[in-house]
C-alpha positions as CSV (number, residue, x, y, z in Angstrom):
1,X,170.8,113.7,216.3
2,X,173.4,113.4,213.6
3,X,172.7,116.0,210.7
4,X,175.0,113.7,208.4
5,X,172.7,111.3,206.1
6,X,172.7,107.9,207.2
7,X,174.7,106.5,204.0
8,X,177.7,108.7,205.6
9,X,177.5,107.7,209.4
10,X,177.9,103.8,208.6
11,X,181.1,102.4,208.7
12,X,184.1,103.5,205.9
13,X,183.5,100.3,203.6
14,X,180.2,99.4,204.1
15,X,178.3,99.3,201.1
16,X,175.0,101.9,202.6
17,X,178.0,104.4,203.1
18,X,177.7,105.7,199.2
19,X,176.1,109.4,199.8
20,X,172.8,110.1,197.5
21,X,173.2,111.7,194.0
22,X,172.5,115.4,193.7
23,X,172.2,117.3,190.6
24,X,172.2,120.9,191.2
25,X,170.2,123.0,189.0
26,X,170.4,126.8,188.7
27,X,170.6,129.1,186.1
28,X,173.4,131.0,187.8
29,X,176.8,129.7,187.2
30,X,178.3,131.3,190.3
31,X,175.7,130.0,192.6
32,X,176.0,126.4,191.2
33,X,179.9,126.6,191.7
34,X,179.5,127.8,195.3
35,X,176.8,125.3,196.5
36,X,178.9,122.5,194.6
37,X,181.7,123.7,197.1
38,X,179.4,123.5,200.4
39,X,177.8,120.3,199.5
40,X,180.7,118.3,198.2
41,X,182.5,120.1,201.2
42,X,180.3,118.1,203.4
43,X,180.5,115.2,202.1
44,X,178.0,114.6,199.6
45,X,178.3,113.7,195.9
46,X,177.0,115.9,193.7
47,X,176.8,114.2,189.9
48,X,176.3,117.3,187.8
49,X,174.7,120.7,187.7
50,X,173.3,122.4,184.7
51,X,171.2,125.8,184.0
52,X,167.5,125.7,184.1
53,X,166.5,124.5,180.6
54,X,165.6,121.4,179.0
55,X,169.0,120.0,179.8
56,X,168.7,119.3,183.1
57,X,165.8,116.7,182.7
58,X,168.1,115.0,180.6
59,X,171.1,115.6,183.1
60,X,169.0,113.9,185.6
61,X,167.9,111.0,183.6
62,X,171.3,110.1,182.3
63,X,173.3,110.6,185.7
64,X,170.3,109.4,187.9
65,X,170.3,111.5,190.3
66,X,168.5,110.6,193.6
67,X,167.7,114.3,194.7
68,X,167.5,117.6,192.2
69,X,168.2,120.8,193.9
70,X,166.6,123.3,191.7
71,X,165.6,126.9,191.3
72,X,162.1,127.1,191.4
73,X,161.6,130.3,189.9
C-alpha cells in the first residue's frame, strides 16, 4: 500500500497528479515552518499557513484549501 496520495502516484503530466491544498494553521511560528518543511518535503503543496485567529478562515477561503491542518487547542 502506497502511503503517497493518489494525485502523486499517477503519471508526471497527468492532470489527477496536482497534490491537495493544505493550509497549515498554528499559532507557533516555528512549528508551522518545520511542518511546511516535512510536508512540502514530501511532496505536497502547502498554500499558506497563518496563526490561529480570524485570519486563517479567511486564509482558507481565499487560497481554497482542500485540507486545514490546525491546532485544535
Amino acid at each position: 500500500m502506497s502511503v503517497l496520495p493518489q494525485a502523486l502516484s499517477t503519471p508526471p503530466g497527468s492532470p489527477e497528479r496536482t497534490p491537495p491544498a493544505i493550509l497549515l494553521v498554528d499559532d507557533h511560528d516555528l512549528f508551522r515552518a518545520a511542518l511546511r518543511q516535512l510536508i512540502e518535503g514530501h511532496g505536497f503543496r502547502v498554500v499558506g499557513d497563518s496563526r490561529c485567529d480570524a485570519s486563517s478562515i479567511d486564509m482558507a477561503r481565499r487560497t481554497k484549501a482542500n485540507i486545514v491542518l490546525m491546532d485544535a487547542v
